[in-house]
C-alpha positions, 0 to 999 in steps of 0.5 A: 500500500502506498503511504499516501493511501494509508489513513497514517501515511500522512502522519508516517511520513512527517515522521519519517522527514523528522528522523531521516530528512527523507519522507518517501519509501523504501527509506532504508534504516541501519540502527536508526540512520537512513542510508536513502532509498532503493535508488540510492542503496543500488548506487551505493552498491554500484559504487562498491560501497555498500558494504563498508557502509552497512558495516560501519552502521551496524558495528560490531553487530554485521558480518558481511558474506561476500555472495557471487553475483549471476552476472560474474558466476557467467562471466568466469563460466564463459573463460 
């Protein structure tokens, strides 16, 4: 469901502006800091980045496993 369609969206959203500075969703929060939304997140990720930040949020409570994407799983197939 949409937030503007929800009967608390409205009131969701100005929350989520006063504790993250964003009012849209997917608003993605790591221990209450919003690292943005998807668009943001896949950037993050694009830019190798978002790993150190995932663990740099989470302390000492992240492990981080390295999974092969089907995209490389290919590219070392085709070698």
């Amino acid at each position: 469901m949409e937030l503007n369609e929800h009967p608390l969206g409205p009131a969701l959203q100005s929350e989520l502006a006063s504790i993250t500075g964003r009012k849209t969703v997917p608003n993605i929060l790591i221990n209450g800091k919003s690292i943005g939304g998807g668009d943001d997140v896949e950037k993050l990720h694009l830019e190798g980045e978002l790993i150190e930040r995932v663990k740099n949020l989470g302390g000492k409570r992240v492990e981080v496993t390295a999974v092969e994407s089907e995209e490389k799983r290919r590219r070392r197939r085709r070698r």
